[in-house]
ROMIKE-249898 format. One record per atom (N, C-alpha, C): residue in three letters; y negated, z, x. Coordinates in steps of 0.05 Angstrom, whole numbers, padded with zeros to 5 digits, always signed. Each point is the difference from the previous one (the first is absolute). Layout:
REM ROMIKE-249898
ALAYZX
...
REM end
This chain:
REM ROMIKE-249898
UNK-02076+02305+01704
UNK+00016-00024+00005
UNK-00019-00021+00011
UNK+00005-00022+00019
UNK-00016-00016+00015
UNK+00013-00012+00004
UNK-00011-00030-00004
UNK+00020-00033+00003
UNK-00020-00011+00031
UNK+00004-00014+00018
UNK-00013-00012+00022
UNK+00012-00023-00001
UNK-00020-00015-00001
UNK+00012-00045+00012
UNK-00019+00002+00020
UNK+00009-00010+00015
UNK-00018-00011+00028
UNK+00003-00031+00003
UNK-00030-00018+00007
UNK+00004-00027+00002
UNK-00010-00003+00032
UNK-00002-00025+00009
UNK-00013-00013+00018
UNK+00004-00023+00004
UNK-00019-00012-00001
UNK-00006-00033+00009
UNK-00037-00002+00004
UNK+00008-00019+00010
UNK-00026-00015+00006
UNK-00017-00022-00009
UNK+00009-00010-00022
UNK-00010-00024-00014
UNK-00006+00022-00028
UNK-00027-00020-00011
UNK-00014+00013-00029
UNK+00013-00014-00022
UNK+00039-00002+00008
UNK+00009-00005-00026
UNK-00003+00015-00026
UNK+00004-00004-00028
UNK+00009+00016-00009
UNK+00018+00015-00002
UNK-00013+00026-00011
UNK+00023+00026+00002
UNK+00020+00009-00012
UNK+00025-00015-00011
UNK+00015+00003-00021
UNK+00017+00033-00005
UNK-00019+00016-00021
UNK+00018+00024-00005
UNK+00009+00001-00020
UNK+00023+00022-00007
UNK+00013+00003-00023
UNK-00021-00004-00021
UNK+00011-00008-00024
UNK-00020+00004-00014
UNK+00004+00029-00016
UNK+00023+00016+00002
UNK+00009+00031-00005
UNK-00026+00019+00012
UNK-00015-00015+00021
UNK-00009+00023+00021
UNK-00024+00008-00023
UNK-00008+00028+00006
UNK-00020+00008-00012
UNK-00026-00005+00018
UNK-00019-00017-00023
UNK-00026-00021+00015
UNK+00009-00010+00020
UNK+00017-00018-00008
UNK+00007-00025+00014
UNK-00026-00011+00009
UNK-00007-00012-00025
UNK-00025-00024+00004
UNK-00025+00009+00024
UNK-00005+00031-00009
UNK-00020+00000+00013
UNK+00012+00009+00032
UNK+00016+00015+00002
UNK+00010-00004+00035
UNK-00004-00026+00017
UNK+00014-00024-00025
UNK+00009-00022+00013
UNK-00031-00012+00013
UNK-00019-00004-00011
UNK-00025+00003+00000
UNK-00011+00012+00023
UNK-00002+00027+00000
UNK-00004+00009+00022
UNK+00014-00009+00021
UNK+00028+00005+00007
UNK+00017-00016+00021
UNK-00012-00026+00010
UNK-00007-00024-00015
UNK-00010-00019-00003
UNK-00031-00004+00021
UNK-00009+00022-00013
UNK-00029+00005+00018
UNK+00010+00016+00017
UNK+00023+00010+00012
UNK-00005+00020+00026
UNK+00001-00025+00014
UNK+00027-00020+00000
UNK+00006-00027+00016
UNK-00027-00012-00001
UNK-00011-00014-00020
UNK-00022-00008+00007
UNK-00021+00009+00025
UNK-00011+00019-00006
UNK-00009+00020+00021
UNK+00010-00004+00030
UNK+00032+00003+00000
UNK+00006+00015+00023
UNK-00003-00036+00018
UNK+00007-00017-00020
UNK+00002-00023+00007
UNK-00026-00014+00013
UNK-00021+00005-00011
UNK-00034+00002+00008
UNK-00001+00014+00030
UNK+00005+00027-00002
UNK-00015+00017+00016
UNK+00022+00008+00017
UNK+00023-00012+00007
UNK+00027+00012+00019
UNK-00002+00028-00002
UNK+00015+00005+00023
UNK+00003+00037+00015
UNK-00028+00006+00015
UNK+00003+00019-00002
UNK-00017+00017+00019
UNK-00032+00011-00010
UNK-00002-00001-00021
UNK-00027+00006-00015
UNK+00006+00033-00006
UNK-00023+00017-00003
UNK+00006+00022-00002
UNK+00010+00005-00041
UNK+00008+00017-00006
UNK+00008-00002-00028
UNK-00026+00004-00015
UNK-00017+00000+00003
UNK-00037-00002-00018
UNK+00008-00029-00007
UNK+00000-00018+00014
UNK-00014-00020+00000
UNK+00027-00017-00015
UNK+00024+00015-00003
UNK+00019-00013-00007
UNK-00006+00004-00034
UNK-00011+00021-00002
UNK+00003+00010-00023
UNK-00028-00018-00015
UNK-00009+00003+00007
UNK-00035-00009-00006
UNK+00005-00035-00006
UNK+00020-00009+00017
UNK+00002-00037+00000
UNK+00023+00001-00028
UNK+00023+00023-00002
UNK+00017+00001-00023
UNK-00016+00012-00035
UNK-00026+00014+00002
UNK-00006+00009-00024
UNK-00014-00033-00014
UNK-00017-00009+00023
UNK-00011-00018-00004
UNK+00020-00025-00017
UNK+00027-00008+00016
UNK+00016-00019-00008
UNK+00005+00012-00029
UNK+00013+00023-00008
UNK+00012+00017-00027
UNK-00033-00009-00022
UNK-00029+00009+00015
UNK-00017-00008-00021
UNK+00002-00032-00014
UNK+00002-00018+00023
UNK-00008-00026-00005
UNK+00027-00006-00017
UNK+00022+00011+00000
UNK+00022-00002-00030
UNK-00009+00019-00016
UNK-00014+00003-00009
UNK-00014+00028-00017
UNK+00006+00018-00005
UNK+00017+00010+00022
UNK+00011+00030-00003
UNK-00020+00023+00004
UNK+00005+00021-00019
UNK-00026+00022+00003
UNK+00022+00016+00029
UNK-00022+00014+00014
UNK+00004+00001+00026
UNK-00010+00024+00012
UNK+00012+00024-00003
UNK-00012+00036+00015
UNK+00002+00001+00019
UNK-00018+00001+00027
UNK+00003+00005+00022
UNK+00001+00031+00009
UNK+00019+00009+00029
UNK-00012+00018+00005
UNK-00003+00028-00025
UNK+00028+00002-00023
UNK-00001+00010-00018
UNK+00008+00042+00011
UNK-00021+00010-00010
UNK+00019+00031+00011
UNK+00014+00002-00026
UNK+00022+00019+00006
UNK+00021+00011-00019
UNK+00011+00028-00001
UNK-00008+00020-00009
UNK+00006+00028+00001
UNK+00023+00006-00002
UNK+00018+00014+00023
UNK+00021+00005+00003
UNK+00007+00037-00010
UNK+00007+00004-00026
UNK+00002+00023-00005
UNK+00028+00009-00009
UNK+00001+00026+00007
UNK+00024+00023-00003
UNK-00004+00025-00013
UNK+00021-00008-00016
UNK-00004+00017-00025
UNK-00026+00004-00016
UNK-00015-00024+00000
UNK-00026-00007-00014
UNK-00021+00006+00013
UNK+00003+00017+00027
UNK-00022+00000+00015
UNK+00005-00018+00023
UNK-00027-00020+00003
UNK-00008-00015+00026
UNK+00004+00004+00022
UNK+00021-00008+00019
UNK+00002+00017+00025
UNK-00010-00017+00024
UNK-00002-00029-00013
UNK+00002-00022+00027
UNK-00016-00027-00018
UNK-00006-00015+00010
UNK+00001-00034-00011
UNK+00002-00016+00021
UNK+00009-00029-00011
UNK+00005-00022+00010
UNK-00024-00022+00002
UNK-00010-00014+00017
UNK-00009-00027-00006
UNK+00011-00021+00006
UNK+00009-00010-00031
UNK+00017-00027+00009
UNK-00024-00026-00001
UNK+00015-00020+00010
UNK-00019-00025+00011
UNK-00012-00008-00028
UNK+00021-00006-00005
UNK-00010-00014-00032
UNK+00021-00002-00016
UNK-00012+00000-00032
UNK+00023+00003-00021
UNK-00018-00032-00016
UNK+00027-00021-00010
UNK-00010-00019-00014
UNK+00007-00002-00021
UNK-00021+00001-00024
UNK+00003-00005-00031
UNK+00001+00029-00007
UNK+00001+00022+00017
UNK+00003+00027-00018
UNK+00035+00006+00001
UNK+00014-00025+00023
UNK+00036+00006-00010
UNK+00008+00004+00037
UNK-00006-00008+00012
UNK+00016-00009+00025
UNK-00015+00004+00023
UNK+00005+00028+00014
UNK-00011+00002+00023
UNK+00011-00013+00021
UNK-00029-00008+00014
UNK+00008-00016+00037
UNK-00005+00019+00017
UNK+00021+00000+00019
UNK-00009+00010+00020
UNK-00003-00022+00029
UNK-00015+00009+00015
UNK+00006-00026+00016
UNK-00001+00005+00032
UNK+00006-00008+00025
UNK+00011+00008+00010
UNK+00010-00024+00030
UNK-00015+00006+00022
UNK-00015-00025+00013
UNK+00013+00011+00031
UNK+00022+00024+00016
UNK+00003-00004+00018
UNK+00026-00016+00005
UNK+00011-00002+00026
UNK+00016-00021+00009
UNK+00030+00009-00016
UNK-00002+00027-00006
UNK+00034+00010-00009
UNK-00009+00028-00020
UNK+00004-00009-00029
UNK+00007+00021-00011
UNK+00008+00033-00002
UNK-00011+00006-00004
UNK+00009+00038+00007
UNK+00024-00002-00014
UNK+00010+00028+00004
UNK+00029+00002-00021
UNK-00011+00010-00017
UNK-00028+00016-00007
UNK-00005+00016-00029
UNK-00019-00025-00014
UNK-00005-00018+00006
UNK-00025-00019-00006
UNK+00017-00004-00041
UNK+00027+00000+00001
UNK+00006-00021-00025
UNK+00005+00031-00016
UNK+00004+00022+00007
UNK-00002+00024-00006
UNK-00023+00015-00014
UNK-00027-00012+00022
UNK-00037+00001-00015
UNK+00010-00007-00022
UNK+00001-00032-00007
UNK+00002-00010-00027
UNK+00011+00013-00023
UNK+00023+00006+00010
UNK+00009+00023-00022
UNK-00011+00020-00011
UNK+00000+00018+00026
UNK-00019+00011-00009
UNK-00036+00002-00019
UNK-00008-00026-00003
UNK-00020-00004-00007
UNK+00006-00010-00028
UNK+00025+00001-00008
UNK+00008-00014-00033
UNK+00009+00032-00002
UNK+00009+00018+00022
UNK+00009+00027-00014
UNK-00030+00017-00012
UNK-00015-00006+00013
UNK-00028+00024-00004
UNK-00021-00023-00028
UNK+00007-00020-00008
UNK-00014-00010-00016
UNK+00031-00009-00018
UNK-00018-00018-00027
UNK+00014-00007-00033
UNK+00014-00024+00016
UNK-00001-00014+00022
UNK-00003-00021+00005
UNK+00039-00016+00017
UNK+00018-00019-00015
UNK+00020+00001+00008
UNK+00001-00026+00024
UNK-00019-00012+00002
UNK+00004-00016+00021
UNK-00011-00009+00023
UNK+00005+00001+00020
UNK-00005-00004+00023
UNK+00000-00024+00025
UNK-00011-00006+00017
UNK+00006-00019+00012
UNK-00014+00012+00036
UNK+00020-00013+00012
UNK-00012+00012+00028
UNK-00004-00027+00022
UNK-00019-00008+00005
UNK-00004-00030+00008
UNK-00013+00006+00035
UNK+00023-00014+00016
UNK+00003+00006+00034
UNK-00017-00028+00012
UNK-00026+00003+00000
UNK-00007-00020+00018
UNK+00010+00007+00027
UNK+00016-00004+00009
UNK+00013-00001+00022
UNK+00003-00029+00017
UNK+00013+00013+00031
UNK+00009-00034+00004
UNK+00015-00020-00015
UNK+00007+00011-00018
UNK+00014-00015-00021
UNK-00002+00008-00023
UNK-00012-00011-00033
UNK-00003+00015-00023
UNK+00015+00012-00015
UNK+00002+00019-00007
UNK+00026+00020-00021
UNK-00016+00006-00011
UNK+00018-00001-00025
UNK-00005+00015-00016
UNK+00012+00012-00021
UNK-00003+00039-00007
UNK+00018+00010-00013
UNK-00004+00011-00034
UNK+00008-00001-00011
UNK+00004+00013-00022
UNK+00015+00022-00007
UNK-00013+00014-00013
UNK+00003+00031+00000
UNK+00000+00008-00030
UNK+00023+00007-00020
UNK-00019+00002-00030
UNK+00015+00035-00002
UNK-00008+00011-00013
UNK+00012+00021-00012
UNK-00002+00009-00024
UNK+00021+00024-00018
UNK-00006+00004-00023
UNK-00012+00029-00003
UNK-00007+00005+00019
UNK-00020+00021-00006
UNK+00020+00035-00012
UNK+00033-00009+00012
UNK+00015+00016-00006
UNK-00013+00036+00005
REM end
């Protein structure tokens, strides 16, 4: 089962979410620093450098911060594949992140899949794009 909110704006308001959502606080946070960021550095940067200006913002709120994490994707207990996602923050909430002009159709699909192959139920998919989105992805690991 999989819930998706999608935002966009352009000002580093705050991010008002449910407070129901699971790790509210720390999404909101992150969200918070993708705008920041995107708001700094516009469009058109390759996704390194998006990622590298976003671990940095997540440290300076003292979030612990995995870059570049692999994840063993196994069937029926044997290893068949793995993932490297961008980064997971606090040990709860993988980012993925994601810098050309238009979204793939499997891009919010990765995410999922990256809470399906790990313990991990939440997600966030952040579009430096010509315009900033950004998605949430949680699952229960059904």
């Amino acid at each position: 089962m999989n819930d998706e909110t999608a935002g966009n704006c352009h000002e580093t308001a705050r991010i008002e979410l449910k407070s129901e959502l699971l790790h509210a606080e720390i999404t909101r946070v992150i969200i918070e620093c993708f705008f920041a960021v995107y708001n700094k550095l516009g469009f058109g940067f390759l996704e390194n450098v998006y990622c590298g200006a976003l671990m940095l913002e997540l440290k300076r709120h003292r979030h612990k911060v995995a870059g570049e994490v692999l994840v063993p994707v196994l069937y029926e207990g044997v290893q068949i594949g793995r993932y490297k996602m961008d980064f997971i923050v606090d040990d709860l909430v993988v980012v993925e992140v994601k810098s050309g002009a238009v979204l793939g159709p499997t891009d919010r699909r990765q995410v999922l899949n990256y809470l399906r192959a790990t313990e991990l139920e939440v997600g966030l998919l952040l579009h430096f794009g010509p315009a900033p989105k950004f998605y949430r992805v949680a699952s229960l690991n059904c």
